[in-house]
N, CA, C and O atoms as a Maestro MAE file, in Angstrom:
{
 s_m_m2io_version
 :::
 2.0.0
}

f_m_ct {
 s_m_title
 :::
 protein
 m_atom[328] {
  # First column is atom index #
  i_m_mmod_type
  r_m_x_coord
  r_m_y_coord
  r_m_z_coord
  i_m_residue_number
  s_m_chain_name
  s_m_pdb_residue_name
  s_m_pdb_atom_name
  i_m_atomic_number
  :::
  1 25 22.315 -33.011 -43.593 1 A "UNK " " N  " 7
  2 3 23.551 -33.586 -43.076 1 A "UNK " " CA " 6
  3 2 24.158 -32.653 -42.040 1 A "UNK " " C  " 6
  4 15 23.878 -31.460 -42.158 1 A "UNK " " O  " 8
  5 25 24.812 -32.964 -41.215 2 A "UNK " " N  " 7
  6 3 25.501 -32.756 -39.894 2 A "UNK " " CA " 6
  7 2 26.797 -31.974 -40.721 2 A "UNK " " C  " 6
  8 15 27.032 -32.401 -41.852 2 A "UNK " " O  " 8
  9 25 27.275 -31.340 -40.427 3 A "UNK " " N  " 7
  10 3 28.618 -30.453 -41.026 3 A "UNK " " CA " 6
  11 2 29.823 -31.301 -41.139 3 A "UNK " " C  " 6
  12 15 30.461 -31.400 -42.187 3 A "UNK " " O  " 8
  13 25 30.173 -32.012 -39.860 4 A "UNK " " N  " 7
  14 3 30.605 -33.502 -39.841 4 A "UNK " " CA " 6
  15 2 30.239 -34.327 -40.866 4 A "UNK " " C  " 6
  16 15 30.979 -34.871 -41.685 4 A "UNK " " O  " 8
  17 25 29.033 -34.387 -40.770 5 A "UNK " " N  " 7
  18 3 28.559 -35.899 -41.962 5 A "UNK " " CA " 6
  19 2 29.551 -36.252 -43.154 5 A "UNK " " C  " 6
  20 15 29.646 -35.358 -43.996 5 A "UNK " " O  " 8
  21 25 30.128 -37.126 -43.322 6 A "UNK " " N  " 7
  22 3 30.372 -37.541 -44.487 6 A "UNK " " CA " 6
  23 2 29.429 -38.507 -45.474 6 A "UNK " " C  " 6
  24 15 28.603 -39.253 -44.947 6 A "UNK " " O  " 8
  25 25 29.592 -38.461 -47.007 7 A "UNK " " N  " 7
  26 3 28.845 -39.572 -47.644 7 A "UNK " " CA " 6
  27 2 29.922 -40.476 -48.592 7 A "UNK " " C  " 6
  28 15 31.070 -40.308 -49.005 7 A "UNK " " O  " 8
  29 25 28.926 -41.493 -48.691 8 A "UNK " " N  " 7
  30 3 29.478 -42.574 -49.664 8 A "UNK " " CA " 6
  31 2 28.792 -42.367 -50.886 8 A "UNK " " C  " 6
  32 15 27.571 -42.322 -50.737 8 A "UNK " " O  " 8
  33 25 29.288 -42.196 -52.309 9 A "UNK " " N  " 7
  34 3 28.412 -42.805 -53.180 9 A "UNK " " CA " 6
  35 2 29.181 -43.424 -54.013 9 A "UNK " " C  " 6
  36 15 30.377 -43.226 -54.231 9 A "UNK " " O  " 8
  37 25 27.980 -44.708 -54.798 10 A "UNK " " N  " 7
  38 3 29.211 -45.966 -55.340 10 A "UNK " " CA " 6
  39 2 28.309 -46.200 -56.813 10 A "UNK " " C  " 6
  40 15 27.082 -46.172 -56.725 10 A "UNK " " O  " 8
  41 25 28.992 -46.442 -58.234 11 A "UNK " " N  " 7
  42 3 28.550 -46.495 -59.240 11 A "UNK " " CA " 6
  43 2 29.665 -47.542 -60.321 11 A "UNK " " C  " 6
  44 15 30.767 -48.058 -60.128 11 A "UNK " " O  " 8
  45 25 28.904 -47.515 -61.253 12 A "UNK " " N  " 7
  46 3 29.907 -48.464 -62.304 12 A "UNK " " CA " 6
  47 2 30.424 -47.322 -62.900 12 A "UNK " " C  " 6
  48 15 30.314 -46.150 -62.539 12 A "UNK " " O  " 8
  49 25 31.033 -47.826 -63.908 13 A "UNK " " N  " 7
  50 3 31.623 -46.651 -65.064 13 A "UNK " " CA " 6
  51 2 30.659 -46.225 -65.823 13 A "UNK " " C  " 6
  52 15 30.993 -45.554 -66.799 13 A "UNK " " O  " 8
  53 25 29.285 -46.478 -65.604 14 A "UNK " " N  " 7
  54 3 28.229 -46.057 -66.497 14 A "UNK " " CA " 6
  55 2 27.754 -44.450 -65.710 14 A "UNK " " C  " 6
  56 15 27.402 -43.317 -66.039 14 A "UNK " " O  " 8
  57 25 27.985 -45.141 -64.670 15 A "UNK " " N  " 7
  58 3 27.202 -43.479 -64.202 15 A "UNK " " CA " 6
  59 2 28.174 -42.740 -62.977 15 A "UNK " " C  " 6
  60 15 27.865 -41.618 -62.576 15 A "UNK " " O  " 8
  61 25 29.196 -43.357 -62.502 16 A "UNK " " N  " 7
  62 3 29.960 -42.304 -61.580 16 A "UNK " " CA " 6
  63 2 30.559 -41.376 -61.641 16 A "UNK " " C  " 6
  64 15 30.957 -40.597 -60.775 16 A "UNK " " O  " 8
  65 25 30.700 -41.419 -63.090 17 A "UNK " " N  " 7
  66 3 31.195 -39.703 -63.671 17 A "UNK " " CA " 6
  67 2 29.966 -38.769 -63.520 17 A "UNK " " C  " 6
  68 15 30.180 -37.583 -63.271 17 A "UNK " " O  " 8
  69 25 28.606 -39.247 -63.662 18 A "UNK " " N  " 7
  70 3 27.682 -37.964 -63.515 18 A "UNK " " CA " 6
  71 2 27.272 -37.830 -62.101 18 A "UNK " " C  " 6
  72 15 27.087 -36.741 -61.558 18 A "UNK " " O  " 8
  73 25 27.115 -39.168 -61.432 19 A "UNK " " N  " 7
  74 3 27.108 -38.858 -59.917 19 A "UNK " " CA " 6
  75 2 28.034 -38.091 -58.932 19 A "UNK " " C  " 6
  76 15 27.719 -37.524 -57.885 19 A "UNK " " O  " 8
  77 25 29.309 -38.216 -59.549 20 A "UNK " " N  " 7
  78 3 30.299 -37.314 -59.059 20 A "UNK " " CA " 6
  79 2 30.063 -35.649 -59.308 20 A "UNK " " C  " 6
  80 15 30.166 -34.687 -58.548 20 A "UNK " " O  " 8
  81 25 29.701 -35.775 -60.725 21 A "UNK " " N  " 7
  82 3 29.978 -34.087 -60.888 21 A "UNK " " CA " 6
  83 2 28.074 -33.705 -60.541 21 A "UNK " " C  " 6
  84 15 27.632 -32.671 -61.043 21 A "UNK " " O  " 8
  85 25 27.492 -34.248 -60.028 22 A "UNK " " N  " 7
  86 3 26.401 -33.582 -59.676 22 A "UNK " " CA " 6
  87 2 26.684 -33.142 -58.035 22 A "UNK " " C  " 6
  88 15 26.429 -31.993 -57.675 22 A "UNK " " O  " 8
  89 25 27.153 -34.009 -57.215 23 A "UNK " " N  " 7
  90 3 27.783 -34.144 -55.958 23 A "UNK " " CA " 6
  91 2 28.537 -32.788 -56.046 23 A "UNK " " C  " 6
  92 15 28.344 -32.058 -55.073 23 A "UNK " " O  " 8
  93 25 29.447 -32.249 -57.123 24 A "UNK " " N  " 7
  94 3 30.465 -31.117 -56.892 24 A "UNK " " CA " 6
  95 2 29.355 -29.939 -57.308 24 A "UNK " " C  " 6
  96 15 29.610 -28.830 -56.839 24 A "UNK " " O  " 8
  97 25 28.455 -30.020 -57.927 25 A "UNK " " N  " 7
  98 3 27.709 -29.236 -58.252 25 A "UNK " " CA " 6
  99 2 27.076 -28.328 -57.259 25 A "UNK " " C  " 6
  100 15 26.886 -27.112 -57.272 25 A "UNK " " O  " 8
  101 25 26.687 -29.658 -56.024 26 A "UNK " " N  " 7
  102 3 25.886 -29.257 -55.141 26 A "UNK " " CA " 6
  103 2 26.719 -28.983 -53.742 26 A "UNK " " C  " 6
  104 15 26.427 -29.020 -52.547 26 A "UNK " " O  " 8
  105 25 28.115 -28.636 -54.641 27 A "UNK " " N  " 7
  106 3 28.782 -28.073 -53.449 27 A "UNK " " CA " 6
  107 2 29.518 -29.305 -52.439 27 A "UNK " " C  " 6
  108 15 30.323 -29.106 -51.529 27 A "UNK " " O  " 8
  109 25 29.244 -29.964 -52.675 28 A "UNK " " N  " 7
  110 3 30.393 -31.574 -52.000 28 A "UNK " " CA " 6
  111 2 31.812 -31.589 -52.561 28 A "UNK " " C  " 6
  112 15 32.300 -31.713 -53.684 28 A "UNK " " O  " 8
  113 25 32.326 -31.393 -51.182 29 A "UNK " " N  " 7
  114 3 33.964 -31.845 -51.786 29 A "UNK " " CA " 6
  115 2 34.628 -33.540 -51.790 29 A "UNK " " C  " 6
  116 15 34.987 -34.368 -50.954 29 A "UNK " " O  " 8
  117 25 34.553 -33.460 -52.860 30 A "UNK " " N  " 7
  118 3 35.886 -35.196 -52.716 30 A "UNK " " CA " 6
  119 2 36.745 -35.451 -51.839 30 A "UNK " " C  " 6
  120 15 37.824 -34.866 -51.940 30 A "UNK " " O  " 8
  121 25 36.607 -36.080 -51.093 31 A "UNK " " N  " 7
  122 3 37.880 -36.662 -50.235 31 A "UNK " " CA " 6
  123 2 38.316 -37.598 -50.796 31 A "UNK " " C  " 6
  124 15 39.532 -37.447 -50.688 31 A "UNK " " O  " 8
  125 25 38.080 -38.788 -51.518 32 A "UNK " " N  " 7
  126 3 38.420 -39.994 -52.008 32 A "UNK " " CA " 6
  127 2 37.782 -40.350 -53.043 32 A "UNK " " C  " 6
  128 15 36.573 -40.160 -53.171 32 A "UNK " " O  " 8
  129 25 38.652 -41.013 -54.067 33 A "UNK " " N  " 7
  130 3 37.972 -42.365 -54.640 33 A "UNK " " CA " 6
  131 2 38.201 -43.381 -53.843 33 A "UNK " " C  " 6
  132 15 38.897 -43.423 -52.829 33 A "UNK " " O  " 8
  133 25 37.650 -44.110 -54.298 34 A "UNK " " N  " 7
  134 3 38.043 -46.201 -53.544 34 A "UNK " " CA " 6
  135 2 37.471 -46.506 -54.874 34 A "UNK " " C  " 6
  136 15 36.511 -45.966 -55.423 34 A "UNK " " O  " 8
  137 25 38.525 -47.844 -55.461 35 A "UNK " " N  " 7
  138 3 37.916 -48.424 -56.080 35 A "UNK " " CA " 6
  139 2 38.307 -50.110 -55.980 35 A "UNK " " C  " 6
  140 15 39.352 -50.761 -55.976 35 A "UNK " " O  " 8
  141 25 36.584 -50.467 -55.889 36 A "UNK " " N  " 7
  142 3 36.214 -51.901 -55.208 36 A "UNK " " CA " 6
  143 2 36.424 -52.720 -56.298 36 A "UNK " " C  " 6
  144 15 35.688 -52.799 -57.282 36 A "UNK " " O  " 8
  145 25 37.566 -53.398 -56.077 37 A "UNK " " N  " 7
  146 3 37.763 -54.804 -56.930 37 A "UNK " " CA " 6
  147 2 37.450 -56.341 -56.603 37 A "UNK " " C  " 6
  148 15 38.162 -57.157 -56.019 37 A "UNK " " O  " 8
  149 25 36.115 -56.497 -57.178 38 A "UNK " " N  " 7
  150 3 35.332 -57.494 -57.146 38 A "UNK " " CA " 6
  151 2 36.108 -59.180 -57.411 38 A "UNK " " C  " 6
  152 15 36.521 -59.775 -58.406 38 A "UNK " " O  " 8
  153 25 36.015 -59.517 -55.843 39 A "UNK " " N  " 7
  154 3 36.410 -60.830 -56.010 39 A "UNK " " CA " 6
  155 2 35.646 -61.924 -56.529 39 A "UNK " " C  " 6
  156 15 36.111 -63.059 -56.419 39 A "UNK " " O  " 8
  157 25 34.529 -61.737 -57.082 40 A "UNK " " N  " 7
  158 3 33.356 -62.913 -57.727 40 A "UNK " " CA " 6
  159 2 32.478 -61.894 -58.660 40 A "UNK " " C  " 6
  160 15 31.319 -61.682 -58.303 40 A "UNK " " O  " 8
  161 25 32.863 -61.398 -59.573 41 A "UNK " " N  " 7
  162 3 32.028 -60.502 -60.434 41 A "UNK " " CA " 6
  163 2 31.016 -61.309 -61.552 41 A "UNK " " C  " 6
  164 15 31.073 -62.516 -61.787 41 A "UNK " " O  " 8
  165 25 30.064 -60.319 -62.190 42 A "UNK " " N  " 7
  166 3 28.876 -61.294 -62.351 42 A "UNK " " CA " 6
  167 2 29.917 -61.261 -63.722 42 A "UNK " " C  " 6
  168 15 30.693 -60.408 -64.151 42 A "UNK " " O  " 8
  169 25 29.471 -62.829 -64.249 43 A "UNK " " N  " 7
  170 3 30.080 -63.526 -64.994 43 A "UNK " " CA " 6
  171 2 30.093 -62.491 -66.748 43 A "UNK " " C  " 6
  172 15 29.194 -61.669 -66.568 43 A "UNK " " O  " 8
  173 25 30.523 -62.308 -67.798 44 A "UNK " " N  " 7
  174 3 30.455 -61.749 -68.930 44 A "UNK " " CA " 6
  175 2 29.918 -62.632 -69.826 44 A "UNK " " C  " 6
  176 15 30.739 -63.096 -70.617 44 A "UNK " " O  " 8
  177 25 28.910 -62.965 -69.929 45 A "UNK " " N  " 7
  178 3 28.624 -64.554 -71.118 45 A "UNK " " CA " 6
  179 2 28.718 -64.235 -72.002 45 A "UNK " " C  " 6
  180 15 28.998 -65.174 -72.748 45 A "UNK " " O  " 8
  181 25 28.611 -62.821 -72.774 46 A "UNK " " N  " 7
  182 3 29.037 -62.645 -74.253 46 A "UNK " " CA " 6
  183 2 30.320 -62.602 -74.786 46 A "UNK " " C  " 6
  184 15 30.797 -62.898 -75.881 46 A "UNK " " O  " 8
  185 25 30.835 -62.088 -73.569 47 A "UNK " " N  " 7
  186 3 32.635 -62.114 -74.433 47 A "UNK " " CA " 6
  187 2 33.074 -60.943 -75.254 47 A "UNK " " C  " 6
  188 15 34.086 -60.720 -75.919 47 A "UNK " " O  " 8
  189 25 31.876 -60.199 -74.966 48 A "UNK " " N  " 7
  190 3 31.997 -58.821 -76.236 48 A "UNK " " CA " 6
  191 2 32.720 -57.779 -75.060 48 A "UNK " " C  " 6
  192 15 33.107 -56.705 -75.522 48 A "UNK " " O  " 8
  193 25 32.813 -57.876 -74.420 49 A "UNK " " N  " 7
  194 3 33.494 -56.571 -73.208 49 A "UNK " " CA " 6
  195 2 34.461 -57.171 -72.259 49 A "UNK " " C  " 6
  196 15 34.278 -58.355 -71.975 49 A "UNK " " O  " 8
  197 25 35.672 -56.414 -71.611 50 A "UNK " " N  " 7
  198 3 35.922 -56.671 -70.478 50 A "UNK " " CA " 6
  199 2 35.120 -56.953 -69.313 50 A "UNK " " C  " 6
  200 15 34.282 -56.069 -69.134 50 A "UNK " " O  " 8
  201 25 35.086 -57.915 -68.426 51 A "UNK " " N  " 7
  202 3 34.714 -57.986 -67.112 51 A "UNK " " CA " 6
  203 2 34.416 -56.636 -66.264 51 A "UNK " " C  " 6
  204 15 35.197 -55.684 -66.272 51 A "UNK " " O  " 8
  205 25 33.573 -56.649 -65.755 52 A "UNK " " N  " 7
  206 3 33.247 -55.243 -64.807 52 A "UNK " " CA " 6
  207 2 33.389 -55.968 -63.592 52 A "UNK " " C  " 6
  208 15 32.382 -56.568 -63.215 52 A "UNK " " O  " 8
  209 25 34.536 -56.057 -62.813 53 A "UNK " " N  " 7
  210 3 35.280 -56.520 -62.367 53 A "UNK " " CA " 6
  211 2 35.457 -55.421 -60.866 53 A "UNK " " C  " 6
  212 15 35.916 -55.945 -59.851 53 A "UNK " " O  " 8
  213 25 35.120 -54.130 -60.841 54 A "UNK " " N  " 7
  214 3 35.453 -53.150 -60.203 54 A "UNK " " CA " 6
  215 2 34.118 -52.171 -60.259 54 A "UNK " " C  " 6
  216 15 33.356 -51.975 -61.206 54 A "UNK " " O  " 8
  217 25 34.095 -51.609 -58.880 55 A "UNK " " N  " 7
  218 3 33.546 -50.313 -58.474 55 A "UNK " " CA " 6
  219 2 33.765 -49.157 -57.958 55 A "UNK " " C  " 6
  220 15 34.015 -49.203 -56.754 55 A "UNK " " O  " 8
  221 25 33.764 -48.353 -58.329 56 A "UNK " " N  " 7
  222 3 33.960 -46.487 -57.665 56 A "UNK " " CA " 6
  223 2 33.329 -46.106 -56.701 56 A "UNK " " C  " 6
  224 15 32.111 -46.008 -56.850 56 A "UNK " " O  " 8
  225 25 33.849 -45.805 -55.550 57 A "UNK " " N  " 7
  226 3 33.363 -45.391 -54.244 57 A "UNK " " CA " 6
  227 2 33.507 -43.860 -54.350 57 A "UNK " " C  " 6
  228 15 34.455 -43.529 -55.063 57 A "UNK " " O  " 8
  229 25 32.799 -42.841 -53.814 58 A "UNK " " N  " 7
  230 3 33.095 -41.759 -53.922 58 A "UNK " " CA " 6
  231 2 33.196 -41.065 -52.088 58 A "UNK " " C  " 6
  232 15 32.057 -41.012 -51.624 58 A "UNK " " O  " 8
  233 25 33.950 -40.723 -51.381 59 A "UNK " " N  " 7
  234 3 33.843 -40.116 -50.523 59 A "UNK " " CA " 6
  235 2 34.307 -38.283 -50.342 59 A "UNK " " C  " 6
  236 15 35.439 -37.810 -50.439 59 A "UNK " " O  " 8
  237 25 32.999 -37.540 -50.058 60 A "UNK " " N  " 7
  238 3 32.941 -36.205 -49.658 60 A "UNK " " CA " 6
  239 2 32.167 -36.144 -48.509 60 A "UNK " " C  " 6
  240 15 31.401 -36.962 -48.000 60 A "UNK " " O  " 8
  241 25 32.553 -34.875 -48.154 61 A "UNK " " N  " 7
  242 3 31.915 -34.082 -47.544 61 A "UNK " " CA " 6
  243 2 31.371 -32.791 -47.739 61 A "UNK " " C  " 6
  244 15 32.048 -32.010 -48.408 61 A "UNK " " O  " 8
  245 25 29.923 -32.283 -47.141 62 A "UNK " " N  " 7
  246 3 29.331 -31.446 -47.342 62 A "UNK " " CA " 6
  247 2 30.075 -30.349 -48.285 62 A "UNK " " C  " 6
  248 15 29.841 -30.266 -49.491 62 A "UNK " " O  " 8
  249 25 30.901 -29.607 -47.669 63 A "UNK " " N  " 7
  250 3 31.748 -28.511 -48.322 63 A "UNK " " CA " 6
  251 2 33.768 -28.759 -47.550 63 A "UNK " " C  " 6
  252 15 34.464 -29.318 -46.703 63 A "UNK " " O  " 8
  253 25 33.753 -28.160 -48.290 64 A "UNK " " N  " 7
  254 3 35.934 -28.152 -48.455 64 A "UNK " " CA " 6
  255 2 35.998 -27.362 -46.388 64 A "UNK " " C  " 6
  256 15 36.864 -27.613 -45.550 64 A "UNK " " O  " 8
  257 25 35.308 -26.856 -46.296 65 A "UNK " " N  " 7
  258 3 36.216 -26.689 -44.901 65 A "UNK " " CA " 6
  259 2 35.232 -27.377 -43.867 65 A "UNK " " C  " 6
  260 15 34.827 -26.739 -42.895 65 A "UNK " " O  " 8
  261 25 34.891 -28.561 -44.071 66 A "UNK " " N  " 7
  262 3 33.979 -29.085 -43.260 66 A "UNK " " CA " 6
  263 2 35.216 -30.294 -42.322 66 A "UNK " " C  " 6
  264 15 35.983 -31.045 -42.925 66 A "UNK " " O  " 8
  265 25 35.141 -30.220 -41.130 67 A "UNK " " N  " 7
  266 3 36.111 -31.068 -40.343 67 A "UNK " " CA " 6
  267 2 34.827 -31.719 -39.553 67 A "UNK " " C  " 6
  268 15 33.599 -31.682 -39.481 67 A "UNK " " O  " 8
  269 25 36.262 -32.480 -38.892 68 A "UNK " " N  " 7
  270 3 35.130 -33.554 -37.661 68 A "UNK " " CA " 6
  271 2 34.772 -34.909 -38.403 68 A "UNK " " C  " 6
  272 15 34.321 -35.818 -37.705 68 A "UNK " " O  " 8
  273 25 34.961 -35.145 -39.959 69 A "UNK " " N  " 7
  274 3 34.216 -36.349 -40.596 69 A "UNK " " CA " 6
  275 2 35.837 -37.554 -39.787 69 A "UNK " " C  " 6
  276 15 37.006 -37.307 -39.494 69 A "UNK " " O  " 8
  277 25 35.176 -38.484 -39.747 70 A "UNK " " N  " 7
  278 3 36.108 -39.632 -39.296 70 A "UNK " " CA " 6
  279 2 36.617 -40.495 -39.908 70 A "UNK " " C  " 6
  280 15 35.803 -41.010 -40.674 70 A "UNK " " O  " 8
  281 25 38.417 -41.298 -40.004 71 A "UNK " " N  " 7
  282 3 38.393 -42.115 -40.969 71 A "UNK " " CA " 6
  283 2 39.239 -43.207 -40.121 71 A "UNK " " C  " 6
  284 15 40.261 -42.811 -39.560 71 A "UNK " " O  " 8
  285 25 38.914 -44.353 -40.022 72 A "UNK " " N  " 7
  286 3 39.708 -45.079 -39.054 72 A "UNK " " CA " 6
  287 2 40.149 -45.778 -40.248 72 A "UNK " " C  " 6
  288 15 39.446 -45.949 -41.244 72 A "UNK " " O  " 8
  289 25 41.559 -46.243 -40.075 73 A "UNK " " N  " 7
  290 3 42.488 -46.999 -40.817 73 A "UNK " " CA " 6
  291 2 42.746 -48.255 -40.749 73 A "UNK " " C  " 6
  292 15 43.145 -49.077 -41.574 73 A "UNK " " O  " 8
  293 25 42.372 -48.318 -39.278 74 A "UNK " " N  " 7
  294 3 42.172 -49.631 -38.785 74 A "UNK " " CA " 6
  295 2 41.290 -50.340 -39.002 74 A "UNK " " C  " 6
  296 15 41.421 -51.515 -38.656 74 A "UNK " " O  " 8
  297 25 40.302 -49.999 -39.524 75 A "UNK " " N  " 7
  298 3 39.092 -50.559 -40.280 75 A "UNK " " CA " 6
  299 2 39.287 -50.743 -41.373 75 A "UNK " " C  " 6
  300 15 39.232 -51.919 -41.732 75 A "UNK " " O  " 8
  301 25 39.559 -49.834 -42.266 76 A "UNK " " N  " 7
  302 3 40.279 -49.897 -43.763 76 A "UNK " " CA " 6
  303 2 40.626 -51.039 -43.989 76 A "UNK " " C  " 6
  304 15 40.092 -51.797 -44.799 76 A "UNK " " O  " 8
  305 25 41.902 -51.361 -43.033 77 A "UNK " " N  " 7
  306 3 43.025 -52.540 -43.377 77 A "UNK " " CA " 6
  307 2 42.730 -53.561 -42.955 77 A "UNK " " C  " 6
  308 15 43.552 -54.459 -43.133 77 A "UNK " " O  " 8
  309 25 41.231 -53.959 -42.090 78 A "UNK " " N  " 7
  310 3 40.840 -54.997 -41.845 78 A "UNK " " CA " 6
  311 2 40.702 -55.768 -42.863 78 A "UNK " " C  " 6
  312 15 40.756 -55.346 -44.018 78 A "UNK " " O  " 8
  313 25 40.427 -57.488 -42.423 79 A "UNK " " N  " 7
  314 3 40.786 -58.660 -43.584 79 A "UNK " " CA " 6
  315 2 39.240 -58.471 -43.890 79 A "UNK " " C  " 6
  316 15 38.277 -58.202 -43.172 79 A "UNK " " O  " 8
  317 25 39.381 -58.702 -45.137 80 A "UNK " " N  " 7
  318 3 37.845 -59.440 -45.468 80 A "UNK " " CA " 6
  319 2 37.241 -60.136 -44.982 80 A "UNK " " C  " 6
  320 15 38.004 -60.986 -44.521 80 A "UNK " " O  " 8
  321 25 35.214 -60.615 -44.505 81 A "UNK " " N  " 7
  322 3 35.474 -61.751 -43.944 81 A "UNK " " CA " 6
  323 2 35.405 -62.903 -45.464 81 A "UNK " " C  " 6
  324 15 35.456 -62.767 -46.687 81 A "UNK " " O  " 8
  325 25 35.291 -63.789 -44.686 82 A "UNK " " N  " 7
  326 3 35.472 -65.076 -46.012 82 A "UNK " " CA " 6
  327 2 34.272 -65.639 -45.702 82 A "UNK " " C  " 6
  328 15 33.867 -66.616 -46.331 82 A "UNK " " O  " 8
  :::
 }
 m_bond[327] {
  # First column is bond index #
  i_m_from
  i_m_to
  i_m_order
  :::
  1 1 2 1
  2 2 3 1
  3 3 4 2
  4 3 5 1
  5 5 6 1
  6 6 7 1
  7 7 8 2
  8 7 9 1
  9 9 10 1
  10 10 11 1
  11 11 12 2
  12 11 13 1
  13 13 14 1
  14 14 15 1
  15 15 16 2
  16 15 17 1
  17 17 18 1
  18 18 19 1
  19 19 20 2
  20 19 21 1
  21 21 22 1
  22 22 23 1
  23 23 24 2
  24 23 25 1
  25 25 26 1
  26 26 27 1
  27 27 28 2
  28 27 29 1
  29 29 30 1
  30 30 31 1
  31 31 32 2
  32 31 33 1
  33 33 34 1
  34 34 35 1
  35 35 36 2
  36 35 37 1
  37 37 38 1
  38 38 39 1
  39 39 40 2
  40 39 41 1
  41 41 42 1
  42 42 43 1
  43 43 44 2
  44 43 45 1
  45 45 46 1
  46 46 47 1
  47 47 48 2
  48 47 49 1
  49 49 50 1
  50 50 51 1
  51 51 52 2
  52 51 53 1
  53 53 54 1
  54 54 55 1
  55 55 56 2
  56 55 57 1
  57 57 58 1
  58 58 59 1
  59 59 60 2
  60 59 61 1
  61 61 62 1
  62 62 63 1
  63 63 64 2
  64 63 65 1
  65 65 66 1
  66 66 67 1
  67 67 68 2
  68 67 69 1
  69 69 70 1
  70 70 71 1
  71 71 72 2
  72 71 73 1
  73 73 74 1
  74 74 75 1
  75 75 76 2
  76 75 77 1
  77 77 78 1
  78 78 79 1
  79 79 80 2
  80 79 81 1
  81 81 82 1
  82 82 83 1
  83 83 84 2
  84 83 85 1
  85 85 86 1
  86 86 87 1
  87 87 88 2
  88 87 89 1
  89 89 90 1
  90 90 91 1
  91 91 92 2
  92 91 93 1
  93 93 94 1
  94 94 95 1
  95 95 96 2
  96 95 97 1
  97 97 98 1
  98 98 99 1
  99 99 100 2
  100 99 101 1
  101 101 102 1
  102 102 103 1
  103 103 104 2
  104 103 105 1
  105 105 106 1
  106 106 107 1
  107 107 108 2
  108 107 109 1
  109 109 110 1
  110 110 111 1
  111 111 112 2
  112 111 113 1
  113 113 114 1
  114 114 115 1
  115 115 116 2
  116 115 117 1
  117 117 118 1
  118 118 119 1
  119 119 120 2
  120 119 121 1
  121 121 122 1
  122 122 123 1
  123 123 124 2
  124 123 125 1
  125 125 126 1
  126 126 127 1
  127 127 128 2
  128 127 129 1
  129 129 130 1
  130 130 131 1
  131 131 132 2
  132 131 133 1
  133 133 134 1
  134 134 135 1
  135 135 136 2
  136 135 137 1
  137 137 138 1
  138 138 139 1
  139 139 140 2
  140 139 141 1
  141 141 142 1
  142 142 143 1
  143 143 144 2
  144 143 145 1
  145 145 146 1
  146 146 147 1
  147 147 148 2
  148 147 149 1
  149 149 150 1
  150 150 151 1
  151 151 152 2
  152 151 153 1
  153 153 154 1
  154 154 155 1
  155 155 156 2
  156 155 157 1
  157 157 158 1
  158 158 159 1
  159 159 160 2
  160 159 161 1
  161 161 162 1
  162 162 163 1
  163 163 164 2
  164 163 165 1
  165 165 166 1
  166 166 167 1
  167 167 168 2
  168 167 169 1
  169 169 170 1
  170 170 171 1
  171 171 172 2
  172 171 173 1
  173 173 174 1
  174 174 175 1
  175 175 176 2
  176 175 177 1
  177 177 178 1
  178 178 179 1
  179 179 180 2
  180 179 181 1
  181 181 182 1
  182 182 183 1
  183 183 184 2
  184 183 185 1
  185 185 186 1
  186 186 187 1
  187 187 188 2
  188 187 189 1
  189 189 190 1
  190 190 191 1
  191 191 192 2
  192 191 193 1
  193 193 194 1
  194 194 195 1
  195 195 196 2
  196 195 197 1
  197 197 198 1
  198 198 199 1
  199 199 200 2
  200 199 201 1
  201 201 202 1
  202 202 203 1
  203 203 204 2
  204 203 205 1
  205 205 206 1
  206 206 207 1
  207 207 208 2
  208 207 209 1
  209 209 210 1
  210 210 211 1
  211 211 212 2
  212 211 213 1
  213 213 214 1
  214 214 215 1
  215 215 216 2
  216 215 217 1
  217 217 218 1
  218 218 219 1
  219 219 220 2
  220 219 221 1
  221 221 222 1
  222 222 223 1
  223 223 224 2
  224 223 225 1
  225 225 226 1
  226 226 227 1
  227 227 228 2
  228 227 229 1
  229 229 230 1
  230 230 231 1
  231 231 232 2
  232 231 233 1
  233 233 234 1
  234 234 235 1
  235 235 236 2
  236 235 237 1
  237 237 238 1
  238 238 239 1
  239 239 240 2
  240 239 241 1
  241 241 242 1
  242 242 243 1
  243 243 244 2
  244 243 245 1
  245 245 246 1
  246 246 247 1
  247 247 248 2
  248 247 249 1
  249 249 250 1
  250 250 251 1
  251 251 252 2
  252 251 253 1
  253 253 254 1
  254 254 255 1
  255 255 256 2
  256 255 257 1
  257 257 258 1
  258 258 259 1
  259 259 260 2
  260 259 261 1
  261 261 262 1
  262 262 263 1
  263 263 264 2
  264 263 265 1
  265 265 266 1
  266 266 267 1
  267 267 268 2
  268 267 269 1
  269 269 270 1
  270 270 271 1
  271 271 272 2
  272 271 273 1
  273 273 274 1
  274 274 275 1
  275 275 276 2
  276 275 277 1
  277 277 278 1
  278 278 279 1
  279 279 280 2
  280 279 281 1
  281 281 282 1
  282 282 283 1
  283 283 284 2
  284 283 285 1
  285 285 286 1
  286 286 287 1
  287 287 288 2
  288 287 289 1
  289 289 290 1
  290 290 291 1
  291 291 292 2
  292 291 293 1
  293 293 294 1
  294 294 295 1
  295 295 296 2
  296 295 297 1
  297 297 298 1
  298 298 299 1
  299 299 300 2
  300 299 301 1
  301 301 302 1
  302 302 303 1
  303 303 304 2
  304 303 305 1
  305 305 306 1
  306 306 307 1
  307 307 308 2
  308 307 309 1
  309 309 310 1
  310 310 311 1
  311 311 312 2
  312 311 313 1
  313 313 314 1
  314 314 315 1
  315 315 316 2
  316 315 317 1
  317 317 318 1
  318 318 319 1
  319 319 320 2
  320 319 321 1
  321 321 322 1
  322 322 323 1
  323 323 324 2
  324 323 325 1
  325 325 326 1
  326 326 327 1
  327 327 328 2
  :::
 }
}
């Protein structure tokens, strides 16, 4: 990765707690969570659990004094398409 580079990584609640702390392990700092709330999630047919309804985005970069990564806002706040 570019010193710049930023990454994405995205998991359920099954595994983004270990994907995260392997990420800090290897020296990646957190800039963000995001978490993606699923407008059509796959259906629950048993009824035995809450809906998994949502996903964890993880954004870092390489290391804590790494600059130059980019975040436009204006993209962010764009509409969904439909």
């Amino acid at each position: 990765m570019k010193p710049s580079a930023s990454i994405w990584a995205i998991g359920t609640y099954h595994n983004i707690h270990r994907i995260r702390k392997i990420m800090q392990d290897l020296g990646f700092w957190i800039l963000n969570d995001v978490i993606w709330m699923k407008t059509n999630p796959m259906p629950n047919w048993l009824n035995v659990r809450l809906t998994n309804d949502t996903e964890i985005l993880i954004w870092a970069v390489r290391d804590r004094d790494a600059r130059g990564y980019t975040y436009d806002q204006t993209l962010a706040m764009a509409p969904s398409p439909s």
